[in-house]
N, C-alpha and C positions, 0 to 999 in steps of 0.2 A: 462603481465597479473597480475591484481591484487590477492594475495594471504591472506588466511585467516590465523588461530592460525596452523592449523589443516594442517598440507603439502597435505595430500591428495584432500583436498576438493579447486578448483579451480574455481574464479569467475572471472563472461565473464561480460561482457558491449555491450547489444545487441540493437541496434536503426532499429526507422524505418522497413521498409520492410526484415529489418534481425528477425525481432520478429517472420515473418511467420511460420517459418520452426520448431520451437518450440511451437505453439500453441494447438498440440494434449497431447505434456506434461505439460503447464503450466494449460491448464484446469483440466486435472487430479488431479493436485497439488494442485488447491485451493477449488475443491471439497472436498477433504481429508483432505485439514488443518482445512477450512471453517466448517465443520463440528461440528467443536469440540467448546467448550465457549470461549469465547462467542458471535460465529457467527450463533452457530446452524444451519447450513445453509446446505437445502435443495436441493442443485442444479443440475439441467442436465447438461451433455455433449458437448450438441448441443445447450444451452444458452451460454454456458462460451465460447465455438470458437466464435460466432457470438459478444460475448462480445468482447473479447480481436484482435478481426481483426479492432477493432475503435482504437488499436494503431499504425497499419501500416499506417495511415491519415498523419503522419506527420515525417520528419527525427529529429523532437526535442523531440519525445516521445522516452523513452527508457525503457529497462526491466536489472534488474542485476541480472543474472543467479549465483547460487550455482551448482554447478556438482561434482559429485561424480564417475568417471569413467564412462564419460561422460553423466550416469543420473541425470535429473534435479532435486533436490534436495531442494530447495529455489529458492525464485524470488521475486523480487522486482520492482515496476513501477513506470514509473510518466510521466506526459505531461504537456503541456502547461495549465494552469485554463481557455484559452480564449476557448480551445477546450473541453473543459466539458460540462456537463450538465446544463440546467439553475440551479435543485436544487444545484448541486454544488456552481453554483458563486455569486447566491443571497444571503448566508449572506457575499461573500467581498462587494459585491456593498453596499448592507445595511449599514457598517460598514466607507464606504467611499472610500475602497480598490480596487484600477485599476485592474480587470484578468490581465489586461497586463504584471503585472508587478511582475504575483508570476508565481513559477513552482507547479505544486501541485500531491503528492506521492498518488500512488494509493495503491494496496494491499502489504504486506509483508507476504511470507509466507511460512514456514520450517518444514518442516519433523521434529517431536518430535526427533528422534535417533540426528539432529544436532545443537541442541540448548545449547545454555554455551558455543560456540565454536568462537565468536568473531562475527560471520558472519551478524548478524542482523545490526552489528556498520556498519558493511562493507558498506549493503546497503545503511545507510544513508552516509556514505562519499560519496558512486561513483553518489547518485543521486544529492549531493549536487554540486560535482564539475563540473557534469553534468550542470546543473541548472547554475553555477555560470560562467561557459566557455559561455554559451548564452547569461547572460549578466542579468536573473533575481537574484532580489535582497531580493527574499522571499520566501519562499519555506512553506508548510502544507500540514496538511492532516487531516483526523480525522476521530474517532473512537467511535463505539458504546456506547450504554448506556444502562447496564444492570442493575437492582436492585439489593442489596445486598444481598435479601434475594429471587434467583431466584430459582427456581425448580431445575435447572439443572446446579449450581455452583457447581464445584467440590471441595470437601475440601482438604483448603491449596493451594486453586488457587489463586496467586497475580497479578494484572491488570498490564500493563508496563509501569506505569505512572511516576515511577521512571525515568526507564531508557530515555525515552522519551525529561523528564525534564535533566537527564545527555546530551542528545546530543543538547540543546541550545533550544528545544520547550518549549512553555508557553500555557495551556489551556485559550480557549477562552471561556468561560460559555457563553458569550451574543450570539456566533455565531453555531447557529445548523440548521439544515435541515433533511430531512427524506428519507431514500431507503427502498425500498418495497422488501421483498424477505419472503421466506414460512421456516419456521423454521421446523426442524426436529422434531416437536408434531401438526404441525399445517394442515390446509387442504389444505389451499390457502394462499398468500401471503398477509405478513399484512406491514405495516408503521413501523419503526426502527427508534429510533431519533439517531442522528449521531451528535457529537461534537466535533471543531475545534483545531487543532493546530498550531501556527505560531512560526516559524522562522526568524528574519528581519537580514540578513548579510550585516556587513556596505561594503561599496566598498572596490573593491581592489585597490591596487596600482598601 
């Protein structure tokens, strides 16, 4: 089992119809992470199960668990982009990009108490070699788009654009799309522009 900095904290590699049995704690998780900026995100219970049961669809979808004495503690996802949504695949088509032929990361998401601990890298290796055992050659995902000067930026909040750009991603400015979701000030759910990352991995050997 892959290991973090941290000996205690233990990450699993859950696919497929193993994702079920976890689904009452990973919607917990990304209620509480999602929360905070910049997702501000308002979400139910009974959204986020019905959400995350669309990655039991397939044995190439996976989730990489953080556990912490056996609670889940982070989690990370990613599926095939054939099996996404159309906002998701229309700016690859747009751009010229086969679904076929990228894997594409869905949410990352950690408990404040375990961050600085190595574990977010983690995520992106185990989805990448995930990804790369199946035989795609591209891997993204992408991430909101909040103003600089939003209401509700905390000070001394830095976006992960570094780190992002450390693990081999390159922003896409030309490739964006939009998810509807109700912000923690709002009433009803509004449009979120959402903006792309790619990773091209040349073949293996």
């Amino acid at each position: 089992m892959p290991q973090s900095k941290n000996p205690e904290i233990q990450i699993r590699v859950v696919r497929g119809e193993q994702i079920a049995q976890f689904i009452p704690a990973l919607a917990w998780l990304r209620i509480t992470v999602f929360h905070e900026f910049p997702y501000l995100y308002d979400g139910s219970d009974e959204y986020e199960r019905a959400y995350l049961k669309t990655y039991l669809n397939s044995d190439e979808s996976l989730f990489v668990l953080a556990t912490d004495s056996n609670k889940v503690v982070g989690a990370s996802s990613g599926m095939p982009l054939k099996l996404e949504t159309d906002e998701v695949k229309a700016p690859f088509i747009q751009k010229g990009i086969d679904p076929e032929c990228v894997f594409y990361f869905g949410e990352s998401v950690l408990l404040k108490q375990y961050r600085g601990l190595g574990i977010g890298k983690k995520f992106f290796e185990e989805r990448e070699k995930h990804a790369l055992t199946l035989g795609y050659r591209i891997t993204a995902f992408c991430g909101v788009q909040r103003p600089d000067d939003h209401a509700r930026k905390p000070a001394g909040y830095r976006n992960l654009h570094s780190f992002w750009e450390m693990m081999g991603y390159r922003m896409q400015p030309d490739m964006r799309t939009q998810f509807s979701w109700q912000d923690l000030d709002e009433n009803t759910a509004s449009e979120k522009e959402m903006m792309f990352w790619i990773k091209e991995h040349p073949p293996q050997a």
